[in-house]
C-alpha positions in Angstrom: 0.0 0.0 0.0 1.6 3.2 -1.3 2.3 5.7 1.7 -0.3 8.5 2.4 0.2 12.0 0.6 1.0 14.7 3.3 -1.1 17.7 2.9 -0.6 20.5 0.5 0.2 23.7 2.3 -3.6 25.5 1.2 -6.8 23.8 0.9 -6.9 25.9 -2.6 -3.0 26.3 -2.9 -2.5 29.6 -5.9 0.3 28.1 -7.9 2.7 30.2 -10.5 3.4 27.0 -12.0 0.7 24.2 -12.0 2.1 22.4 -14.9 5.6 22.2 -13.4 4.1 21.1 -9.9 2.0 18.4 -11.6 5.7 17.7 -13.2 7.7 17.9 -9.4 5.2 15.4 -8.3 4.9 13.2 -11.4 7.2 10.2 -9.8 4.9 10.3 -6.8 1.8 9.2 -8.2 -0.2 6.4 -8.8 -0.5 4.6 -11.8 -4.3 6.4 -13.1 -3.1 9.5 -11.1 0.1 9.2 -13.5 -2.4 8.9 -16.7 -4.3 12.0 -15.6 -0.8 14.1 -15.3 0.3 13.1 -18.3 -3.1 14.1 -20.3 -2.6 17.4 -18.8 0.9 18.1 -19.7 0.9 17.0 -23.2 -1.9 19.4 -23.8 -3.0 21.9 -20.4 -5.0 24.0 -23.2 -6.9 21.3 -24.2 -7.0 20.2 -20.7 -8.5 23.2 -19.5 -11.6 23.5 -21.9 -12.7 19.8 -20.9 -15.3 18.9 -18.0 -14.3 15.9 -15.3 -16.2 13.4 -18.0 -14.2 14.5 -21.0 -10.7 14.3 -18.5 -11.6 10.7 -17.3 -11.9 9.3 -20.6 -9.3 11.2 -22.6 -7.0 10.0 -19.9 -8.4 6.6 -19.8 -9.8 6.6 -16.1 -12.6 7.5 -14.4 -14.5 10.8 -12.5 -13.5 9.4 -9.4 -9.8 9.2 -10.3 -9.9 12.8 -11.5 -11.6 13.7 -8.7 -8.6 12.1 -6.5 -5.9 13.5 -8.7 -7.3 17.1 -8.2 -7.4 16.7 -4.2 -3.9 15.4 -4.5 -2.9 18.6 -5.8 -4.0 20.4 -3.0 -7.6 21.3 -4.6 -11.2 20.6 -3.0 -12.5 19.3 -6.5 -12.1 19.4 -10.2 -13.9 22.8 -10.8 -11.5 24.2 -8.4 -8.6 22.6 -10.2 -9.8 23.3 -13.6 -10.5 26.9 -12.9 -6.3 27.2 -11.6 -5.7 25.6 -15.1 -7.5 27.5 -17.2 -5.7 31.1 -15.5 -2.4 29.2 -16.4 -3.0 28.6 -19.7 -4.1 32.0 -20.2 -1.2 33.3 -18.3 1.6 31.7 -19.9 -0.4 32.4 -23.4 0.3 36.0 -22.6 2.9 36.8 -21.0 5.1 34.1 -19.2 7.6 33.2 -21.8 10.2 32.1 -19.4 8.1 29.2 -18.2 6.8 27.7 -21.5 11.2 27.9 -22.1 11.5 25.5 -19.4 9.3 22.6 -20.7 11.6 22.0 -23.7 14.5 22.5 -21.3 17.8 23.2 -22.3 19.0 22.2 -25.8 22.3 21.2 -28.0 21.6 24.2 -29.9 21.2 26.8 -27.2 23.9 29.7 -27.5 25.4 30.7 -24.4 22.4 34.1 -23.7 20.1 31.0 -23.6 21.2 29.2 -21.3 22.2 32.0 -19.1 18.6 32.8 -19.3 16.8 29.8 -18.9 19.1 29.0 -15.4 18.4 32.0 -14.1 14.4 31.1 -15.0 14.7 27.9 -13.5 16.3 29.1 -10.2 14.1 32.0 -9.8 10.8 29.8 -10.4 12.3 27.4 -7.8 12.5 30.7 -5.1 8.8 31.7 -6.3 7.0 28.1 -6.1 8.8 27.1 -3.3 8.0 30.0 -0.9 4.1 29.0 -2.6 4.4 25.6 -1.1 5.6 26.2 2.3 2.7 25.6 5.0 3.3 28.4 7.7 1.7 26.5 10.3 4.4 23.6 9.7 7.0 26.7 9.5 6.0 27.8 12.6 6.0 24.7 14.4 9.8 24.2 13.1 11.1 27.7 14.3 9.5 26.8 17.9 11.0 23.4 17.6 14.5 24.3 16.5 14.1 27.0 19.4 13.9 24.7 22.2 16.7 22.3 21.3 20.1 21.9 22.6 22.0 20.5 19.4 20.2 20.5 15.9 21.5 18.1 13.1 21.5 18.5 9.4 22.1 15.8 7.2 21.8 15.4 3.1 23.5 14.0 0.3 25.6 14.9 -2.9 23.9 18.4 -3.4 21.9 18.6 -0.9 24.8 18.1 1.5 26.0 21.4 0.4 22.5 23.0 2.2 22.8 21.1 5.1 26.3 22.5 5.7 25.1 25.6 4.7 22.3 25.5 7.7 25.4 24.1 10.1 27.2 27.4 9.1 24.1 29.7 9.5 23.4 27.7 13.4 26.5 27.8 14.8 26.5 31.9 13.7 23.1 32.2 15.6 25.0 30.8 18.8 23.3 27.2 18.1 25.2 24.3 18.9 25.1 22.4 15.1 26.7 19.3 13.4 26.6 18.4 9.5 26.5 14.9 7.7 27.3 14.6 4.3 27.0 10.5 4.1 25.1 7.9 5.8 27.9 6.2 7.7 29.5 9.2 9.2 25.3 10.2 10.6 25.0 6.4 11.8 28.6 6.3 13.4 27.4 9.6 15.5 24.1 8.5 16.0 24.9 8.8 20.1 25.3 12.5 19.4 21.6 13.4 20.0 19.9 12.7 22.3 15.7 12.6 22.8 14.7 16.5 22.2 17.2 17.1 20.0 16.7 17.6 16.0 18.1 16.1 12.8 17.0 18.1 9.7 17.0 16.2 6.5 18.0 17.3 3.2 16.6 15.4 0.6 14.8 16.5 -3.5 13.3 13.1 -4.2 12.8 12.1 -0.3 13.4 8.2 -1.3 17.1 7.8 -1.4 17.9 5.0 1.1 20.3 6.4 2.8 18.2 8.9 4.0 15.5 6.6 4.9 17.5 4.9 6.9 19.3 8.0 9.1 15.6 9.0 9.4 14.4 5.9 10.6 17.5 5.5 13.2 17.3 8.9 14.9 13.8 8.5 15.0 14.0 5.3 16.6 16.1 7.4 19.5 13.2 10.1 20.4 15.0 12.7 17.9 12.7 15.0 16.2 12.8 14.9 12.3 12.8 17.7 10.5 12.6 17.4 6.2 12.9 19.6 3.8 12.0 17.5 0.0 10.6 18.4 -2.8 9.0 15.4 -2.5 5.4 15.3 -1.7 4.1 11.3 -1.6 7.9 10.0 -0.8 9.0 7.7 2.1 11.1 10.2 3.9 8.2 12.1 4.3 5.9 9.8 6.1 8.8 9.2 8.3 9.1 12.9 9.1 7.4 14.4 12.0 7.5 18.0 10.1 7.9 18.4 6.4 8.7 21.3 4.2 7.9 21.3 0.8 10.6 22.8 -1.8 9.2 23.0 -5.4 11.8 23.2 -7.9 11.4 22.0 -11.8 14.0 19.0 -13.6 14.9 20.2 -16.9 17.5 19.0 -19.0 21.4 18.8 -18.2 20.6 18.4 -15.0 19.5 22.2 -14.2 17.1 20.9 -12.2 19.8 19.8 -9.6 20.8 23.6 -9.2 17.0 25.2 -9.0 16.5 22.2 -6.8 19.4 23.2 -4.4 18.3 27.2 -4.9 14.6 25.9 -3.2 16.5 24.0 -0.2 18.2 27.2 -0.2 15.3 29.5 0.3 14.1 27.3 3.2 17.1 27.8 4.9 17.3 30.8 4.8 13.6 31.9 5.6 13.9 29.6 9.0 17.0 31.1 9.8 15.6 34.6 9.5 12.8 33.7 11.5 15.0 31.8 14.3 17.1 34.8 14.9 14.5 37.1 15.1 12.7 35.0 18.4 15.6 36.6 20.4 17.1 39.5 18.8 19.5 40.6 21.9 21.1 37.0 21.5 21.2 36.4 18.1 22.9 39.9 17.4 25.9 39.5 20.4 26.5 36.1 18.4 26.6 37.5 14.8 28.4 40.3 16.4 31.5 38.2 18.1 31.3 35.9 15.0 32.2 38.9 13.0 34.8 40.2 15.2 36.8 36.7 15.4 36.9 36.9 11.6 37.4 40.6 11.2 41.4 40.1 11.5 41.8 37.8 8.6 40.2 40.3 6.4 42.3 42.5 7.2 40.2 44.7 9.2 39.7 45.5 12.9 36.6 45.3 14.3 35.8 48.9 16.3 33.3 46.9 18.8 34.9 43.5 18.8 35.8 43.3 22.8 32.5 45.0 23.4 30.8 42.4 21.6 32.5 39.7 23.1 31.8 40.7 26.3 28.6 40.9 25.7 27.8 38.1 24.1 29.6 36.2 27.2 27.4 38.1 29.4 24.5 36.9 27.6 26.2 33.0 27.0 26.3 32.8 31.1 22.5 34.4 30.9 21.2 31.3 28.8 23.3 28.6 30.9 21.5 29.7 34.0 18.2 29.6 32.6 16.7 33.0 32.9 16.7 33.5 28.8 15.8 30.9 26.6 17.1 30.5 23.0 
């Protein structure tokens, strides 16, 4: 039995891109949800001018498949759905050039301007979509959860390692004790390293590489709170997860898909980070500030405040050890 499809982040979720999301999610479905897709990206005109009869039995299945396929995307109904089509259509019929690019991807034949521009599509699509997608409740939930623990893990693979060192970076500037995987052995070996409270964020596009299934699983298994960030939606990891965010970010050929994908992972960072820091201001700011002065020397530059800021962030260090501010 195939694992059940966390919810969308809006009962009636306003995509920029509702071909492309229908494309993100395409290896999640199921097998009549899969013949419904495809119908609709071959043709989304088409698509869009058709009632939920015409769709079933263009696409060879039935109302009550549609019906399903629309809910999967985040929609009450069809009518709902259909409606978010046709304004697509119409959209990209008009204006949206850079998005009707992406669906033949990049070429052999595309001079150097082209593919400059289409990247730079692709990546800022992923920022757009993926900001779309994100469930603030779930957001929320996160910030409070990353506020209350002691050490927070981040762990991904090939590419997505690069985020999750990223985050580690971004922690231990915010005065947040962090450590980074970039490979299942080294998370496994460590395993002993947190402790029940603590929380492993997990990296991962597809959400179905082993490896990350299993660090999930394992960490789990020890009372450790999981945290992922996929793009995604119907995947294992994600049933695993006790708090998923959803990345939306387009594959299109060469692989630009891996960069747009790591942009979105990106943008997640970054917005939880913001929001983190901004729980305790007086902290986070004596911590940025006597990060910045230990690194101001090897730019060459003295730092005016540095012992200040030291001091004070030591003052405030001894503060949170005894309890009286909390993180």
């Amino acid at each position: 039995m195939p694992p059940k499809r966390p919810a969308l982040a809006s009962p009636t979720p306003k995509y920029s891109d509702l071909v492309g999301e229908i494309k993100n999610s395409f290896g999640s479905f199921h097998a009549s949800e899969a013949l419904i897709a495809q119908t609709i990206i071959d043709d989304p005109a088409a698509v869009a001018q058709m009632n939920i009869s015409r769709l079933a039995e263009h696409s060879v299945t039935s109302v009550s498949s549609v019906v399903r396929f629309a809910k999967t995307m985040g929609f009450k109904g069809y009518p709902e759905f259909r409606m978010a089509l046709v304004g697509e259509v119409s959209r990209l019929g008009n204006v949206d050039t850079s998005i009707r690019d992406l669906d033949g991807g990049i070429t052999l034949n595309d001079t150097a301007e082209e593919i400059i521009r289409k990247i730079a599509a692709a990546d800022a699509l992923a920022i757009k979509t993926t900001a779309e997608r994100l469930d603030p409740k779930t957001f929320v939930q996160v910030v409070n959860l990353w506020s209350k623990a002691k050490t927070i893990a981040t762990f991904g693979l090939a590419s997505s390692g690069y985020v999750a060192m990223d985050l580690q970076l971004k922690l231990n500037r915010l005065g947040i004790a962090s450590i980074a995987w970039r490979d299942a052995h080294s998370a496994l070996t460590s395993i002993s390293l947190l402790k029940k409270g603590d929380v492993l964020v997990a990296i991962s596009h597809s959400g179905s590489t082993v490896d990350v299934i299993d660090v999930i699983t394992e960490f789990k298994n020890r009372g450790v709170k999981i945290v992922l960030i996929t793009n995604g939606i119907r995947s294992q990891a994600a049933t695993l997860a006790d708090y998923v965010l959803f990345t939306s970010a387009r594959e299109t050929t060469f692989r630009s898909g891996a960069t747009a994908s790591r942009i979105a992972q990106l943008t997640v960072v970054d917005c939880l980070c913001v929001a983190l820091a901004q729980r305790s201001w007086k902290v986070t700011k004596a911590a940025l500030a006597e990060s910045r002065a230990a690194v101001a020397s090897r730019s060459g530059k003295k730092s005016i405040d540095s012992t200040k800021s030291t001091s004070t962030a030591k003052a405030i260090a001894k503060t949170r050890r005894s309890g009286s501010e909390q993180l």
